[in-house]
C-alpha positions in Angstrom: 4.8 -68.1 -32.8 2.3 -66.7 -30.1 4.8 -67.1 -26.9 8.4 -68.1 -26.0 8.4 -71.9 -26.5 8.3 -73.2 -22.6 8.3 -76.7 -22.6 12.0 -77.5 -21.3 11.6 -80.5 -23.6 10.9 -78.4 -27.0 13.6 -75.7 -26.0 16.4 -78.6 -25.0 16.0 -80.4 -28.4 16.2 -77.0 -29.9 19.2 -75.9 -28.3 20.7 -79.7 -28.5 20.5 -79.3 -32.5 23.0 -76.8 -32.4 26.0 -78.7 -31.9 24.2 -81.9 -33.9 23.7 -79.9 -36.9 27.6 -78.8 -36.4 28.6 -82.4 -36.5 26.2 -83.2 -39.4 27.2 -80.0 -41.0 30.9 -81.1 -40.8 30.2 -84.4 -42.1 28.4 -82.6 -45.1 31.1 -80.4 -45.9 33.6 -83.9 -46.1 31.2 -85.2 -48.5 31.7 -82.0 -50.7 35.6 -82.1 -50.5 35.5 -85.7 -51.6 33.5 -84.8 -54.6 35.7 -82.1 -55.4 35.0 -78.8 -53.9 38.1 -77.0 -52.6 38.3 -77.3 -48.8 38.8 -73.6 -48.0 35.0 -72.6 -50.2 33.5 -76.0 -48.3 35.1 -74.7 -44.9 34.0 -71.2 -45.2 29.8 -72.5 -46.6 30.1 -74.4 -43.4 30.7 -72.1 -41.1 28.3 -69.5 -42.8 25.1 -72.6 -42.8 26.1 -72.9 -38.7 26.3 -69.2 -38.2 22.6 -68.9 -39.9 21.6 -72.1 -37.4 23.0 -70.4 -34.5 21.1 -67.1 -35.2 17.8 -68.5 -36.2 18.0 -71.1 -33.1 19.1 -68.7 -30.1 16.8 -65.6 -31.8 13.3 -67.3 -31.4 14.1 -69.0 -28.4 14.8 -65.7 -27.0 15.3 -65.7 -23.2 18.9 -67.4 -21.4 19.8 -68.7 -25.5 19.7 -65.3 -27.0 21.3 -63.5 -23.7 24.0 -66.2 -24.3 24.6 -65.1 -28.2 24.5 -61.4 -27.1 27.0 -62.0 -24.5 28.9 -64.1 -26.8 28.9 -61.4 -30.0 30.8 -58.8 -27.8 33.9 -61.8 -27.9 34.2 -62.0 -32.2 36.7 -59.5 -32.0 38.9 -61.8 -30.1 38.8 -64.3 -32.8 40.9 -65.3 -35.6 39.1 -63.2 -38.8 38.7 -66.8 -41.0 36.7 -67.7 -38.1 35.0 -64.7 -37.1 33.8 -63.3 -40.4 30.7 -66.0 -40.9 29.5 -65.4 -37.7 29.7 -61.5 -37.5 26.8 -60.8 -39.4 24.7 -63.3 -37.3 25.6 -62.5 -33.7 26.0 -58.9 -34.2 21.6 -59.1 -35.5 21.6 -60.5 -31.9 22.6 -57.1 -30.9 19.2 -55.4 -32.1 16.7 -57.5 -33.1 15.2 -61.3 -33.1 11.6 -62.4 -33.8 8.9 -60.5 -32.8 6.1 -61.3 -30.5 2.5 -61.1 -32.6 0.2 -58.0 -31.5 -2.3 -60.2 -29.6 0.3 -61.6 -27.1 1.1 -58.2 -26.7 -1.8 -56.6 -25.9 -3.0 -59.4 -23.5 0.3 -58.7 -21.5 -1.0 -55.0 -21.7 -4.0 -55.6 -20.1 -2.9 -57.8 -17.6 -0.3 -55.6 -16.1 -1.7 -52.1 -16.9 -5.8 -53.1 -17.1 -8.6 -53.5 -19.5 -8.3 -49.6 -20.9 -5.1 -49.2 -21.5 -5.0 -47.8 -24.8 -6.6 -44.5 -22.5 -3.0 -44.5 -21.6 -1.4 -44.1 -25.0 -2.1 -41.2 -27.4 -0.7 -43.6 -30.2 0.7 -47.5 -29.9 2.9 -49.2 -33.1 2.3 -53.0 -32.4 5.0 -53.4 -34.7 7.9 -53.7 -32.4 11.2 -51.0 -32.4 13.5 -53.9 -31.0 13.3 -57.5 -29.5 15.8 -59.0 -27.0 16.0 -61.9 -24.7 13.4 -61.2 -22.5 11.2 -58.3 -23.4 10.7 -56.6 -26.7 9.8 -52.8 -27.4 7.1 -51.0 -28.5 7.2 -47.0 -29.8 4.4 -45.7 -28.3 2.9 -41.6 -27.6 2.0 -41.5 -23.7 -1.0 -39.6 -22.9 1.2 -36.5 -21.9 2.4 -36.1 -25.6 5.9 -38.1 -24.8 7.0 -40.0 -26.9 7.9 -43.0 -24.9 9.3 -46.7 -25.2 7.1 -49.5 -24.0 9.2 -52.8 -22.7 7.1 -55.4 -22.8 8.4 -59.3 -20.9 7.8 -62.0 -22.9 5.1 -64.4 -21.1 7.4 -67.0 -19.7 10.1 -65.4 -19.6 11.7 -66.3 -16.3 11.3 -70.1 -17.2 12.7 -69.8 -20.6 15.7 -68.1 -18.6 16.7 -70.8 -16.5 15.9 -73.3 -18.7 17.9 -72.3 -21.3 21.1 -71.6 -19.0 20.7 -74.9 -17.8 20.3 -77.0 -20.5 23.5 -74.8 -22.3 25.9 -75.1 -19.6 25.4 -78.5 -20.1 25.8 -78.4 -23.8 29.1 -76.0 -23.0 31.6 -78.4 -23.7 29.8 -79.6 -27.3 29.2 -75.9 -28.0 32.9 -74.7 -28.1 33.1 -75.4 -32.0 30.0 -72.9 -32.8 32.8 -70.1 -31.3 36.0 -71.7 -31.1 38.0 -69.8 -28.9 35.9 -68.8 -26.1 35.1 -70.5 -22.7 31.1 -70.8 -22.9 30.7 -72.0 -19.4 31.9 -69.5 -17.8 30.1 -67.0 -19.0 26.9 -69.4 -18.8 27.7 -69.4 -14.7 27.7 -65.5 -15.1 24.5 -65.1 -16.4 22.4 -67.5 -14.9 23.8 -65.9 -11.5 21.8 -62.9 -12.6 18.5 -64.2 -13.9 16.4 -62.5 -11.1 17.6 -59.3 -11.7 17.3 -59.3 -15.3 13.6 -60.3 -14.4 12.5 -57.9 -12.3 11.4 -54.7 -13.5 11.4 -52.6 -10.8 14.8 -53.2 -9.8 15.6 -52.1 -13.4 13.5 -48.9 -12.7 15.6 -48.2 -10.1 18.8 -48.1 -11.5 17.3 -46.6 -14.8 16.3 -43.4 -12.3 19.7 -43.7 -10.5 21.3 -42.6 -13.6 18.7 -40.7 -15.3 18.8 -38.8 -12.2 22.9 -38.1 -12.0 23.4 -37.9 -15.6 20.6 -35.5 -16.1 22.8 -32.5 -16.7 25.5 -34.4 -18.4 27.0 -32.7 -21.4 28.2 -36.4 -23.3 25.8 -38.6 -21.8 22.1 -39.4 -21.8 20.4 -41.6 -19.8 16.2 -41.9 -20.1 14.0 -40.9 -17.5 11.4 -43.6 -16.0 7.8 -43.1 -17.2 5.9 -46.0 -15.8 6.8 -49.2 -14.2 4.4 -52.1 -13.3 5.5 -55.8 -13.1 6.6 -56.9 -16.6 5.8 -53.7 -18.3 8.6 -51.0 -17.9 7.7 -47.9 -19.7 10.8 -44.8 -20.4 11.7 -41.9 -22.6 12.1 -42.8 -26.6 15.8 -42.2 -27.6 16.4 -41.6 -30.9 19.6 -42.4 -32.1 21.8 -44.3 -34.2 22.2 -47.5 -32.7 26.4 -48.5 -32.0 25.9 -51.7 -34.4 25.5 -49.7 -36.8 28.1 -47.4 -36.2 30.4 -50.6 -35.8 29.2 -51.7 -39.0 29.8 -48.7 -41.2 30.9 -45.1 -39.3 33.4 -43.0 -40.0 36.4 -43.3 -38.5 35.2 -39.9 -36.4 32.3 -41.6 -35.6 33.7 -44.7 -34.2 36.6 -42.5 -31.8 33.5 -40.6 -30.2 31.1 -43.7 -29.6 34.6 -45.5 -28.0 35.3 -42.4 -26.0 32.1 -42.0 -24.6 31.5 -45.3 -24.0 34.4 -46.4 -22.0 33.6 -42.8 -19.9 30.0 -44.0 -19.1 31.7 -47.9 -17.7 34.2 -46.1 -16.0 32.3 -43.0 -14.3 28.7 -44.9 -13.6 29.7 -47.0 -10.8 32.1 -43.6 -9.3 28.3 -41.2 -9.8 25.9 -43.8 -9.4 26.9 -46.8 -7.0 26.6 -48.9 -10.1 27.9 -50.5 -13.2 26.2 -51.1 -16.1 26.3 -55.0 -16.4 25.5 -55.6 -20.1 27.5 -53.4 -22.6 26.6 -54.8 -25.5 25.9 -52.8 -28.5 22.2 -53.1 -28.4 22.2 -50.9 -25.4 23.5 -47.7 -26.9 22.4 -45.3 -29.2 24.9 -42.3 -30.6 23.0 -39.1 -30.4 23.2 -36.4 -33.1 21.1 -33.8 -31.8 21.4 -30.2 -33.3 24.4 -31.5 -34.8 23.2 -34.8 -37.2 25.8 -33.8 -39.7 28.8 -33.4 -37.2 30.7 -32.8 -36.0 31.2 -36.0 -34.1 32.9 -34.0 -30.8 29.4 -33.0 -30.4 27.0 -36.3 -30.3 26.3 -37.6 -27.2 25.8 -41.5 -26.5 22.6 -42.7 -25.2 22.5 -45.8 -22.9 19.5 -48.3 -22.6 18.6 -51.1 -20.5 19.7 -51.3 -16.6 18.2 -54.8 -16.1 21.9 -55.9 -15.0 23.9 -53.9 -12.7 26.9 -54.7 -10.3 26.1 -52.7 -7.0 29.3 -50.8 -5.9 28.4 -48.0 -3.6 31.6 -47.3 -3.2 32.6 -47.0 -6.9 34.9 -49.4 -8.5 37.7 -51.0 -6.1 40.4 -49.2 -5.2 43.0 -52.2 -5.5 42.1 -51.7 -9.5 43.2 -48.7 -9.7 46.1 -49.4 -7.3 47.3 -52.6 -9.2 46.9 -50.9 -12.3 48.9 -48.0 -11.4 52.0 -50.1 -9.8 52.2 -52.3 -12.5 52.9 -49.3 -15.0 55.0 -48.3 -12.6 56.7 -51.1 -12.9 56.3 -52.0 -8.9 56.2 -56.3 -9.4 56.7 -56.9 -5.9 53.8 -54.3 -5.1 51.7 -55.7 -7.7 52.3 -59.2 -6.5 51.5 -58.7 -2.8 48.2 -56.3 -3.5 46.9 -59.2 -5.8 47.9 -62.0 -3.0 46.1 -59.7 -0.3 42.7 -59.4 -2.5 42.1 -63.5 -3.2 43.5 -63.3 -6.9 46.7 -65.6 -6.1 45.5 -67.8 -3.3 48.1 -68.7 -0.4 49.2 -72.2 -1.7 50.3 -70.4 -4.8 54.1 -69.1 -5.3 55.1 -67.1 -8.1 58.3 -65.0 -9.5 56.2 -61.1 -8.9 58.6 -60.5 -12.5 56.3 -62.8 -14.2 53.3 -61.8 -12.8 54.0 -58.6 -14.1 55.2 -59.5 -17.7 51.8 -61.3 -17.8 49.7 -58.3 -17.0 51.6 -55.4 -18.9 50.7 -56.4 -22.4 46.7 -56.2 -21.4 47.8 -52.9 -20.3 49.0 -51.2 -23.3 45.9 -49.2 -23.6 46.3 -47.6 -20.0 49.8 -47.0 -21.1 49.4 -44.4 -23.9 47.8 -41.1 -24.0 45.8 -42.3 -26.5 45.4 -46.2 -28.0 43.9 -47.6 -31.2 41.5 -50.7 -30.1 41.3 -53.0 -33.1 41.0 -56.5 -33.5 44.3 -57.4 -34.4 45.3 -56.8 -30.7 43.0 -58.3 -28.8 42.9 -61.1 -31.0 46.7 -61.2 -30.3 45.8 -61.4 -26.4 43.3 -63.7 -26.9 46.4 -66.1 -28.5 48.5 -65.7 -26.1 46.1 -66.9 -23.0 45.2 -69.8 -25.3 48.6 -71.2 -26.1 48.9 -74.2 -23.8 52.6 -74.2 -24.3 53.5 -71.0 -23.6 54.0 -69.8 -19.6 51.4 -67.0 -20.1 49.2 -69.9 -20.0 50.4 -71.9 -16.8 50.7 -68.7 -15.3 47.0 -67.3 -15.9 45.4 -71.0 -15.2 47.2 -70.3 -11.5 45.4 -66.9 -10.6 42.0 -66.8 -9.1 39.2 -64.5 -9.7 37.6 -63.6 -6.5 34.0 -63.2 -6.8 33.5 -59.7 -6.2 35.2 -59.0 -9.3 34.0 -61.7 -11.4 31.0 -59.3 -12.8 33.8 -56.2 -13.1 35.6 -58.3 -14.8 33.0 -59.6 -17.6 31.8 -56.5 -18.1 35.2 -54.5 -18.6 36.5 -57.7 -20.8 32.8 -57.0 -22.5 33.4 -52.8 -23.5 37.2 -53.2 -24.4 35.2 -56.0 -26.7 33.0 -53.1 -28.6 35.8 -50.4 -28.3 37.6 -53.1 -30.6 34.9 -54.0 -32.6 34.8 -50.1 -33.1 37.9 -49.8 -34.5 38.3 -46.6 -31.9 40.9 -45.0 -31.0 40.4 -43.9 -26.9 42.2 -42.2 -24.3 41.7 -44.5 -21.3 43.8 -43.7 -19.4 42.0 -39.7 -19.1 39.6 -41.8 -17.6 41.3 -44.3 -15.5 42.5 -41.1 -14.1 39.4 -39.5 -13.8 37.2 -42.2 -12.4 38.8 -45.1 -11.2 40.1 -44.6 -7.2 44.0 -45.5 -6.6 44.9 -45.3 -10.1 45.8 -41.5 -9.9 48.5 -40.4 -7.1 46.1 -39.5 -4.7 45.9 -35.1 -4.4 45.9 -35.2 -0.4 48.3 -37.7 0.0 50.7 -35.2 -2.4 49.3 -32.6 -0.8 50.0 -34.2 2.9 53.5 -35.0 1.3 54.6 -31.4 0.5 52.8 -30.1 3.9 54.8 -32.4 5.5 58.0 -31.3 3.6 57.6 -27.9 4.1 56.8 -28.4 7.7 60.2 -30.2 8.1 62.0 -27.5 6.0 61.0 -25.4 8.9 61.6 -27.5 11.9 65.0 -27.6 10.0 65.3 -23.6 9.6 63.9 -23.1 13.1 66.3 -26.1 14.7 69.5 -24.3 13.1 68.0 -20.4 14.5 67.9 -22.2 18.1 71.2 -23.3 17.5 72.6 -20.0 16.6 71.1 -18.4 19.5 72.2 -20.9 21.7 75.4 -20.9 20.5 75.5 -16.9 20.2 76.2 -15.8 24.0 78.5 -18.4 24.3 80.9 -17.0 21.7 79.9 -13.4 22.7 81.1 -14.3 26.6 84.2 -16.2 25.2 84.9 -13.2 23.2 84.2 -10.9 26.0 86.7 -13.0 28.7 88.8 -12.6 25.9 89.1 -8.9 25.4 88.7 -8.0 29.4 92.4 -10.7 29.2 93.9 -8.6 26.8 92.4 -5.2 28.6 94.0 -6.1 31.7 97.1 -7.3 30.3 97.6 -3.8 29.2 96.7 -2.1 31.9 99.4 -3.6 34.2 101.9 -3.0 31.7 100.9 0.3 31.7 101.0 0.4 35.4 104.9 -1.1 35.4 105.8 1.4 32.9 104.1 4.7 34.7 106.0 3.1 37.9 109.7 2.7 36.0 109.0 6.4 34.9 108.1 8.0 38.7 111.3 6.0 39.6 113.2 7.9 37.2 112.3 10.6 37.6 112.7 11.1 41.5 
């Protein structure tokens, strides 16, 4: 293979055998239960052959395909495990790696983009790529100033492989639901293609790379590269070394896998609150766990190292406040509140009436993890979520087919649905809501409003204090001249008796 296959014929038949060799598959696997193979062994050989298909099919394609099976490996955990296990293996090598570009292709785009001597630039270049992914792959290389750098190459034709593919698949959608049964392809496909330019252009993704580099460069729990170079399709940054979080899903200790969570639902939650952005594409192939000066633990002490800003959401002001809001009412247990914050934002539209008390009951068991100081992500739960959207019979579903996402959540959305995705694949235990708290505005009572609401209290208390001393002085000469009228009464009563009795005593007397 010297280039990414760009004839939109060549890739559409490629991409249109995946749900044909299902069917023929299928068909195959009947054959072997007639002849006497138990169904469950026939079943599970099927499933295994389609999961190789998929993998081999969407990993030398590369560009929208393999973004699709990236996007779509972050989801296994939602599925039932008979159906999940054969494609595991194959969607989560999606996650790191896929068919390499040959050294020649590779060096032309070099010189293209960087000029004729740019091996001057380089103190040492492995052609042997570190990682491949949907539209570039990586190259370890030494820069000339002794860094060890990472060299992010595009694929030549790229950007037409890109659309292509997302076109061609969101018409396949409906034909690809048995590949991954149990997840709503289009969708997603929507999602992706909406973001094609920005996963093309390079320095955009520079950009945001120094954003975070920049904010996190003091950070005691997370790293972020610095940019070396940038030029139009070659995007050149600091080498991490690290373990990379497939790995880590596929065999860490249970230590291991609570720190990688942790750490990684900080960095979704506190990136767009530092950095006026959110990382769009949290799939496992974008982090690395960091050991440092401590490779043999603990754990407490790694770090987590995060790769490739080539999709962001902007959000200068952090994440919305009616998240945290919403999120906060609902444990709260404020339906009505809940109800009328969600009507106000576009997610139930004005021709839709519902009971706020559902509403609620439909939201609160996605919350559990915000609930608890600390909650064990694993795939039983979310694949128990998962069931209870998908049961057509059951109200969760009538009620969940009659809210709307607004667009300016649509990418939060993904990308949140994305992480608690790893953090389950993980097996993690994580305590969210530390940074729900921490980083998401509205979701903690806000300090100045309490602080505002005791001010205000305590000012009261005094008006109160100060309102009862006016009364008493008001009140004081009153009683004090009442008292005083009082007295002079009685004072004067005596006095003219003692004037009658020093009168009846002269009278005597003479």
């Amino acid at each position: 293979m010297t280039d990414l296959p760009r004839k939109a014929i060549t890739r559409t038949a490629k991409l249109a055998a995946l749900p044909l060799g299902f069917a023929g598959r299928a068909t195959w696997g009947l054959g072997k239960r007639i002849g006497g193979r138990p169904a469950e062994m026939v079943a599970r050989e099927v499933q295994q052959r389609t999961a190789e298909q998929m993998f081999k099919v969407l990993g030398e394609l590369k560009g929208g395909a393999m973004k699709l099976g990236q996007a779509m490996s972050v989801f296994e955990s939602a599925l039932p495990e008979e159906i999940a296990r054969p494609y595991r293996a194959a969607l989560t090598k999606l996650q790191e790696a896929a068919p390499p570009m040959p050294s020649r292709t590779v060096h032309a785009a070099l010189e293209e983009r960087l000029g004729p001597d740019w091996p001057e630039l380089f103190q040492e270049f492995e052609d042997k790529p570190a990682a491949s992914a949907s539209i570039g792959q990586v190259h370890r290389a030494v820069w000339h100033d002794g860094r060890t750098v990472a060299v992010k190459v595009q694929y030549p034709g790229a950007g037409e492989a890109l659309l292509s593919d997302l076109n061609q698949l969101s018409r396949f959608a409906r034909v690809l639901g048995p590949l991954v049964p149990g997840l709503d392809i289009k969708p997603l496909i929507a999602e992706l293609r909406e973001r094609v330019a920005e996963e093309l252009d390079y320095e955009l993704e520079a950009a945001s790379q120094r954003a975070h580099a920049e904010e996190y460069a003091q950070d005691a729990e997370i790293v972020v590269p610095e940019v070396v170079h940038q030029s139009d399709q070659i995007l050149i940054t600091e080498w991490l070394e690290g373990i990379p979080l497939s790995e880590v899903i596929a065999d860490g200790t249970q230590e291991e896998r609570d720190r990688a969570g942790q750490l990684l639902a900080r960095f979704l939650f506190s990136g767009a609150s530092r950095t006026g952005l959110l990382h769009a594409d949290p799939h496992p192939g974008n982090f690395r766990l960091l050991t440092g000066d401590a490779p043999d633990g603990p754990p407490e002490r790694w770090k987590l190292g995060v790769l490739d800003f080539g999709s962001v959401n902007r959000l200068p002001e952090g994440l919305p406040e009616p998240i945290g809001i919403a999120l906060r009412m609902a444990l709260q247990g404020d339906a009505m509140g809940v109800y009328e914050l969600m009507r106000g934002e576009g997610f139930v539209k004005p021709t839709i009436e519902m009971d706020p008390d559902h509403l609620l009951d439909f939201l609160l068991p996605m919350l559990e993890p915000a609930q608890v100081d600390a909650f064990v992500f694993d795939r039983q739960w979310l694949r128990s979520q998962a069931a209870r959207m998908a049961d057509r019979h059951s109200p969760v579903y009538e009620l969940s087919n009659q809210l709307n996402l607004p667009p300016a959540y649509l990418l939060i959305h993904r990308v949140t649905l994305s992480t608690i995705g790893v953090l389950c694949q993980l097996g993690a235990t994580v305590r969210l809501r530390d940074e729900l708290e921490a980083w998401v505005p509205g979701f903690a009572e806000d300090p100045e409003s309490e602080d505002r609401a005791e001010t205000e209290e305590a000012t009261a208390t005094g008006e109160a204090a100060e309102a009862e001393d006016r009364a008493g002085t008001e009140e004081g000469p009153a009683a004090k001249e009442a008292a005083g009228t009082a007295e002079a009464a009685e004072a004067g009563e005596g006095a003219a008796q003692g004037t009658e009795e020093k009168s009846e005593a002269a009278e005597t007397s003479a």
